[in-house]
C-alpha positions in Angstrom: 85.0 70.9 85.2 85.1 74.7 85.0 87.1 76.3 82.4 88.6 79.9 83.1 89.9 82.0 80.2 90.9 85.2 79.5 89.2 89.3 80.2 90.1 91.4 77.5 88.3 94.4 76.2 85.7 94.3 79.0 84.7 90.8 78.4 85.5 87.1 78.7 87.1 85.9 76.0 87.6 82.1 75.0 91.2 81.1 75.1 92.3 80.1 71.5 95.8 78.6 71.9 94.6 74.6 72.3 96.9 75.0 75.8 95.3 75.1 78.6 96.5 73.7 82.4 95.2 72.4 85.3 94.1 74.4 88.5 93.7 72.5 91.7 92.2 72.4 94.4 95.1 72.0 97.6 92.7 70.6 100.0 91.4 67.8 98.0 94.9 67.5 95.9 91.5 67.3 92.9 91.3 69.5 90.3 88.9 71.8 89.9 89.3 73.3 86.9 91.1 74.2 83.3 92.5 77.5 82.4 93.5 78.4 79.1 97.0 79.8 78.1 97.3 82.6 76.1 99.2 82.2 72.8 101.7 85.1 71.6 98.8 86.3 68.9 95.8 86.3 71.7 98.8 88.1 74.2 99.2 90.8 71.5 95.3 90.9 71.3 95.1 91.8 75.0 97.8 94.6 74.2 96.6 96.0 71.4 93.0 96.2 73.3 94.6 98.1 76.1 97.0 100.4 73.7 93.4 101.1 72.3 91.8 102.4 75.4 94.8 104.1 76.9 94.2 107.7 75.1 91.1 108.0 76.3 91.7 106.7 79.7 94.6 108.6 79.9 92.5 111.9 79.0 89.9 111.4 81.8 90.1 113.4 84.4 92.0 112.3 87.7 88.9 112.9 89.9 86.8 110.9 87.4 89.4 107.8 87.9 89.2 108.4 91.5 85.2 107.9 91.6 85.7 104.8 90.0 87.9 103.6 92.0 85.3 104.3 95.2 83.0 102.1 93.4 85.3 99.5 92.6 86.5 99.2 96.5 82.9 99.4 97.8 82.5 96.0 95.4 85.4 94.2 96.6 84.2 94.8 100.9 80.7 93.7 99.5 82.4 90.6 97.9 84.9 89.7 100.3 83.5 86.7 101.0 83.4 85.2 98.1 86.5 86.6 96.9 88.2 85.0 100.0 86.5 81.7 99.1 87.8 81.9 95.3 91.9 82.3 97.7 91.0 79.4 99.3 89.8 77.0 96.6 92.6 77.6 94.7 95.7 78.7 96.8 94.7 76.6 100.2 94.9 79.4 103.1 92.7 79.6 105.5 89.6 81.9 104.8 90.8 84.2 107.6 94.0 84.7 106.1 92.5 85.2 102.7 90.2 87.8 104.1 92.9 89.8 105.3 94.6 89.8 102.2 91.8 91.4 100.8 92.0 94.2 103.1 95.9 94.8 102.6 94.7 95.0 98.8 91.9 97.2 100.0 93.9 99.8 101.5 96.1 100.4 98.4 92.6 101.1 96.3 91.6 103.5 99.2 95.1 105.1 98.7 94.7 105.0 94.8 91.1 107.0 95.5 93.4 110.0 96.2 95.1 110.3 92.9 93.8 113.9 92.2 95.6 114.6 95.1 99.1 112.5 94.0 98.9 113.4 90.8 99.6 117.4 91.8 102.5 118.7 90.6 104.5 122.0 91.5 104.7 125.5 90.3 107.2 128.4 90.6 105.9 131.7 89.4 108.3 134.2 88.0 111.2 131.6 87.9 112.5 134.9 85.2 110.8 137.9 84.3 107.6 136.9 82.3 108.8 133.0 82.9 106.7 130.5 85.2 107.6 126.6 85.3 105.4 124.1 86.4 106.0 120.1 86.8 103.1 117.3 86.1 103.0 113.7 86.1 101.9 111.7 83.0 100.8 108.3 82.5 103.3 105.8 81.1 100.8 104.1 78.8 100.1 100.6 78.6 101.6 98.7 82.0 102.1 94.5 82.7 101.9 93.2 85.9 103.1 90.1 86.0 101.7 88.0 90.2 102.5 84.8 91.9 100.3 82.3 93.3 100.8 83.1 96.8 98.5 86.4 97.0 96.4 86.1 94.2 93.9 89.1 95.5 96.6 90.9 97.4 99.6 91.5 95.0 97.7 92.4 92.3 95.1 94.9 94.4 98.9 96.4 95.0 99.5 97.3 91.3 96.6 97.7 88.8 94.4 100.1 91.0 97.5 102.8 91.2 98.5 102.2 87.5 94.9 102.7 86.3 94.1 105.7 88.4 97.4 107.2 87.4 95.9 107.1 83.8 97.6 103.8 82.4 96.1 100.6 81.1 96.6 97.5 82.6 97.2 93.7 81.6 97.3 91.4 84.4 98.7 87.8 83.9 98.0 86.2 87.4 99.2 82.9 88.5 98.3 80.0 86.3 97.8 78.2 89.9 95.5 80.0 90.9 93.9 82.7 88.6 90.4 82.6 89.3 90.2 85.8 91.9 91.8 87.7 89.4 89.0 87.1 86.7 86.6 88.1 89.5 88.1 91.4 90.2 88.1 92.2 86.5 84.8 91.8 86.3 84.2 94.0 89.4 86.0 96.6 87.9 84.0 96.4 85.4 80.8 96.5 87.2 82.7 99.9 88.5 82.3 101.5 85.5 85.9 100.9 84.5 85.8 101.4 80.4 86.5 98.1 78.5 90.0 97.5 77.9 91.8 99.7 80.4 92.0 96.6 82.3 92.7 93.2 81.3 93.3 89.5 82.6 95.3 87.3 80.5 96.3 83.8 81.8 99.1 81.7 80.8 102.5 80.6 81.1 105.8 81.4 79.7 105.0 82.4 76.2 102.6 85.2 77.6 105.5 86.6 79.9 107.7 86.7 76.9 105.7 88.4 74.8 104.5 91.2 77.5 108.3 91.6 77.9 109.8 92.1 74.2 106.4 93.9 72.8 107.1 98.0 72.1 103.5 98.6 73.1 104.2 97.7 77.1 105.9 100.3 78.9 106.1 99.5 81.9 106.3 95.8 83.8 105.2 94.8 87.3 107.0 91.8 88.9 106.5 89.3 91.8 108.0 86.1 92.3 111.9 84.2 92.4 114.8 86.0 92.6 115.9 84.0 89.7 112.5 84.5 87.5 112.9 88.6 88.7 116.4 88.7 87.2 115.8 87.9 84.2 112.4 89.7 83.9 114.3 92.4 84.8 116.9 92.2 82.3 114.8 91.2 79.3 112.3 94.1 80.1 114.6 96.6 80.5 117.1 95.4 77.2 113.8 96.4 75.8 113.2 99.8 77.0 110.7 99.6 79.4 110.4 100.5 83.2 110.2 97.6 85.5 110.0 96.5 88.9 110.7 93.2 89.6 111.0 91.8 93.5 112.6 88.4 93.8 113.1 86.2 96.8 113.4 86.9 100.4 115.3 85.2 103.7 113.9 87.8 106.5 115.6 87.3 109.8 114.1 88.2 113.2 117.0 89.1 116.0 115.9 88.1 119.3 117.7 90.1 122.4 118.4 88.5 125.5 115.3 91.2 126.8 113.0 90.7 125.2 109.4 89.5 125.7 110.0 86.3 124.6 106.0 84.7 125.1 105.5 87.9 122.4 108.5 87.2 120.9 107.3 83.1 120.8 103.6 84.5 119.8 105.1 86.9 116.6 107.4 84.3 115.4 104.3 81.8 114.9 102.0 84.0 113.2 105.3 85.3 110.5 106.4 81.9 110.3 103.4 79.9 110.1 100.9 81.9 108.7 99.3 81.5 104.8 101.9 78.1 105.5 105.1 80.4 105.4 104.2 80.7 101.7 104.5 84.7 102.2 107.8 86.8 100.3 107.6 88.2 104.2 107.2 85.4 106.2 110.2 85.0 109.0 112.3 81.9 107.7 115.2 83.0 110.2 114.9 83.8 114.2 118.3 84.6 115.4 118.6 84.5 119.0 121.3 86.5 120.8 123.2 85.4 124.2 121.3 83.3 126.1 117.8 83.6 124.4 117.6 80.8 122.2 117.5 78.2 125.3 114.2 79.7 126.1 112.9 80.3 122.9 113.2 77.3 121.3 111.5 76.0 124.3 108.3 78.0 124.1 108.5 77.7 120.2 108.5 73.8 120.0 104.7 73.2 121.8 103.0 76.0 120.3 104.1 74.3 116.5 103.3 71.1 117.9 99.7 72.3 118.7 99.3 74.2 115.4 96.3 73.2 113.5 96.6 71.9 110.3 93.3 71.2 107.8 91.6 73.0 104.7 91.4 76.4 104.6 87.1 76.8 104.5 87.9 75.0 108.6 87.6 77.9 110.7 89.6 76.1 113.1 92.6 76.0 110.8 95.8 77.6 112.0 97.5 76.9 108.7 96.1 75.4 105.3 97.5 72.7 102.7 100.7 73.8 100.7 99.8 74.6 97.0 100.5 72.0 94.6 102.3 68.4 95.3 105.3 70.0 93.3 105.5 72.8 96.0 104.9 70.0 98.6 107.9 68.0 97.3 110.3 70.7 97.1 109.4 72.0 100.8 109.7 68.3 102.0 113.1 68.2 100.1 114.5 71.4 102.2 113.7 69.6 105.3 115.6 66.0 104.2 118.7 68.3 103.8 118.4 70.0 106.5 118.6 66.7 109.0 120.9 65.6 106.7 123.3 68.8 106.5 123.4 68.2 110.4 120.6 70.6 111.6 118.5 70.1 114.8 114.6 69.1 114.1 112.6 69.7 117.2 109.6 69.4 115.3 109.2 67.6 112.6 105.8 68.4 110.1 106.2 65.6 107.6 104.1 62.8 107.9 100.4 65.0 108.6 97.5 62.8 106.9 94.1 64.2 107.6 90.9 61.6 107.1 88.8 62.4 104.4 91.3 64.7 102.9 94.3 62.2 102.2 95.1 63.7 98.8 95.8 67.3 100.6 98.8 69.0 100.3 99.3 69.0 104.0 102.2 69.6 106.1 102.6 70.7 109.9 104.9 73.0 111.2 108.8 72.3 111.3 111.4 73.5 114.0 114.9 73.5 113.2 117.6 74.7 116.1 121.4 75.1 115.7 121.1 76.1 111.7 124.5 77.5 110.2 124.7 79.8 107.5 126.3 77.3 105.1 123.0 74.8 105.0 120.6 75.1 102.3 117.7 75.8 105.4 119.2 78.5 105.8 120.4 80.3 102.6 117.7 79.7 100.3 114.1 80.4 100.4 112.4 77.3 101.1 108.3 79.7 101.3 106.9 77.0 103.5 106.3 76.0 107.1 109.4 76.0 107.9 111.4 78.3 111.1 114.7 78.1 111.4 116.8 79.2 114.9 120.8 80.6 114.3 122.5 81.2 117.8 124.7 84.1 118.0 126.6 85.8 120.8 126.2 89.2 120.5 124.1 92.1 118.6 126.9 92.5 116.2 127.0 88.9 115.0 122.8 88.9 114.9 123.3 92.0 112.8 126.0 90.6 110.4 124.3 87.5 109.4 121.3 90.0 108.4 123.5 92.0 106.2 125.6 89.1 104.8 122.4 87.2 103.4 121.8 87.8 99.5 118.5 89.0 100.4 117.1 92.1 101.9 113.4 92.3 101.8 112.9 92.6 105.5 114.3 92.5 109.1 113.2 92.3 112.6 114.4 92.9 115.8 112.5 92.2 119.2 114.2 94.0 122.4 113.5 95.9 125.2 116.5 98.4 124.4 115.8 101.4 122.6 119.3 101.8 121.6 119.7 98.6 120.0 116.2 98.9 118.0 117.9 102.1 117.2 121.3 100.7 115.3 119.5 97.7 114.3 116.5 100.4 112.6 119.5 102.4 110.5 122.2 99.3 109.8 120.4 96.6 108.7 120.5 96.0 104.8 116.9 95.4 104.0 113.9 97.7 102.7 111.3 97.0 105.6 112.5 96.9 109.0 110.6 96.1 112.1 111.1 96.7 116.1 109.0 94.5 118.0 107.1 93.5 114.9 107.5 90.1 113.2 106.2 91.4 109.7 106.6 95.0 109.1 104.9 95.5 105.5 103.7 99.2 105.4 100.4 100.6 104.6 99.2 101.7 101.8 100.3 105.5 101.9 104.1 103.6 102.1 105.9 101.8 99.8 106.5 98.3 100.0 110.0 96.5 98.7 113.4 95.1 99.3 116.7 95.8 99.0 119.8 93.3 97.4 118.6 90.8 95.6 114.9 90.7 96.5 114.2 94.1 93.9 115.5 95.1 91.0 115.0 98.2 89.6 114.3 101.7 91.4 110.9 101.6 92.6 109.3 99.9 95.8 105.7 99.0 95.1 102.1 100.8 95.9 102.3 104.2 97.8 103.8 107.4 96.6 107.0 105.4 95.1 103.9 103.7 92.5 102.9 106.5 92.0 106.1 107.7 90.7 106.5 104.3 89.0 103.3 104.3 86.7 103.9 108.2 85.6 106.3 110.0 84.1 107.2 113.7 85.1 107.2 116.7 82.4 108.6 120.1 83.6 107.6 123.2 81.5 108.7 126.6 81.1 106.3 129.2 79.6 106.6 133.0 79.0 104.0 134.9 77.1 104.8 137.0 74.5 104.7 141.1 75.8 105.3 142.5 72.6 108.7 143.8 73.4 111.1 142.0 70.9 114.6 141.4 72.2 116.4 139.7 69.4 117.8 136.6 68.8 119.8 134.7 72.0 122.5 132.4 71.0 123.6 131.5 74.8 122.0 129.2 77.0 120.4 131.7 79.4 119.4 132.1 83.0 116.3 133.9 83.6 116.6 137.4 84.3 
């Protein structure tokens, strides 16, 4: 049995606490492992390593950052592999899907490999006779980032590269589910020449969070998970003076027109619905069909879930792997009994799937509901598994409202043939990432990524030029030289003359 620990001033350190927790394997349903959890004493021993480092960090030069990070993303494409194999082992998606992860992560290193670039700030000369003024940006310090299980590479890849190259240290407390790809990257970075203790892996449970959220040394917090977890994250952290961003829970609808494609339409909705098991914050939970569309759809829908294939993720013929623990298997199961119960259609029912050889698997097939209402459980809360739900509507403007009306707002899609529609549908709908003929519309790198209502709280989206802005701070200064021309004392607040 492997055990997994902590990474803390640029080496593996033993956990100390006597806690520790399981880490399985989703395929098997066998565990495959022991990771420690970090008490409140070992948490503050990972901050004070990184409050340590951060001056001199913090005092190397952008373009020296940069170079490190080139190394560091050359690593991970060398690694992918067996990176994507760590995904898989422990989170259950197939290794296709684990390898494209990667990549998303990928980009936002290449995008952090630009920071001397970012990191520019602006000048006005003569703002006043003799006067100049110039802005910079300035690292916060030491930053938490704080991932869920579902993208153990990804997520994380979309905060500690820009924090660290913006000059910050970083602590990473990963998912106790699955935490072994972050210990790997850690060590890659170091292998990049990062210096020990600018960035850190501490794993653990609820008494790590709590002490990364009330300690004066962490400025800045990083969140991904549950609306409900984000909240209070969010309120703790900020109570204690620090910057965070925390994004919660997601319900993203996709409007289908009476014009559309509907075989691309049919096509996008299985990928964004089925894919990594619909355990994605962007997955599409919701296909709202408008007019007379939903007769069709639902009819090209139901065969291609009946055909999806379900097995471990290492199968290269895998459509979709196991669901991550028996808890998570439970609770998605649970969603489904309420929604035949609460009067919902099931034209394809998932439960049931036994695979030989791997009967202890978390394993569930795709589910089709039809005729969902807004009022049922299926459809108001996020259930983050294999699970599509169709919501007939008559018209644009009642596709639109159910969008808008929904507590969250992380994103939105439309598929149409009418530019004018994409159009309203582009500049109405109440959600941070919006997508026209494109089932999952997360942005690139040199974007920002977050939601809107209750799926993010605080000010900044993720990665981009908006994380940039997150992990720095902005200074403004006004100089004037002396001339040797004394004009006496001013006593009024002046404007430069």
């Amino acid at each position: 049995m492997r055990s997994l620990h902590h990474y803390i001033g640029g080496r593996t350190v033993e956990g100390r606490s006597g806690r520790d927790g399981p880490v399985f394997d989703p395929a098997t349903g066998e565990q495959s492992a022991t990771v420690a959890y970090a008490s409140a004493d070992e948490t503050r021993a990972a901050i004070t390593a990184a409050a340590e480092a951060f001056p001199e960090w913090a005092a190397t030069p952008p373009l020296r950052r940069a170079r490190i990070m080139f190394r560091f993303k050359e690593l991970v494409e060398a690694n992918i592999g067996e990176i994507a194999s760590l995904v898989t082992a422990e989170h259950g998606k197939t290794l296709s899907d684990a390898k494209g992860s990667i990549t998303r992560g990928v980009e936002v290193v290449e995008f952090a490999c630009g920071i001397p670039h970012l990191l520019k700030g602006e000048y006005s000369d003569n703002v006043g006779t003799g006067v100049d003024s110039w802005s910079l940006r300035q690292p916060l310090g030491v930053c938490a980032g704080i991932t869920p299980f579902n993208f153990p590479a990804m997520v994380p890849m979309w905060m500690f590269p820009v924090a660290i190259a913006c000059g910050n240290t970083f602590i990473l407390k990963p998912s106790e589910k699955d935490p072994s790809c972050a210990l790997r990257l850690a060590e890659l970075m170091g292998d990049a020449g990062l210096p020990p203790g600018v960035f850190n892996v501490l794993n653990g449970d609820r008494e790590a969070v709590e002490t990364l959220l009330e300690d004066e040394r962490v400025a800045a917090v990083s969140f991904v998970g549950s609306t409900a977890v984000a909240e209070q994250v969010y309120r703790r952290a900020t109570t204690a003076g620090k910057r965070v961003q925390a994004l919660g829970g997601a319900k993203n609808h996709m409007v289908v027109m009476p014009d559309a494609d509907l075989e691309q339409a049919a096509d996008a909705l299985m990928g964004a619905a089925f894919g990594s098991a619909g355990e994605r914050c962007m997955a599409i939970s919701v296909a709202v069909t408008v007019g007379d569309a939903g007769d069709a759809l639902v009819e090209k829908l139901a065969p291609r879930v009946r055909a999806l294939k379900v097995g471990p993720g290492s199968d290269p013929d895998s459509d979709m792997g196991p669901l991550v623990t028996q808890a998570h298997f439970e609770r998605v199961k649970g969603y489904i009994d309420a929604g035949e119960k609460d009067g919902a259609d099931l034209v394809v029912d998932g439960r049931g799937v036994s695979l030989q050889g791997y009967e202890g698997g978390y394993y569930m097939g795709g589910n089709l509901f039809d005729n969902v209402t807004p009022e049922m459980s299926i459809y108001t809360d996020e259930i983050f598994g294999p699970v599509l739900s169709v919501v007939r509507r008559d018209d644009f403007e009642g596709a639109l409202k159910l969008v808008n009306e929904h507590e969250y707002g992380n994103g939105a899609a439309i598929f149409t043939r009418d530019g004018d529609a994409a159009r309203e549908f582009s500049h109405r709908a109440q959600a941070g990432m919006v997508g026209v003929n494109v089932p999952i519309p997360v942005p690139m790198a040199f974007h920002s990524f977050g939601g809107w209502k209750r799926s993010l709280f605080g000010d900044h989206f993720m990665h981009g030029p908006e994380g940039v802005r997150f992990y720095t701070k902005m200074k403004t200064v006004t100089s004037r030289w002396p001339t040797g021309i004394r004009q006496g004392a001013e006593y009024i607040m002046p404007t430069m003359k």
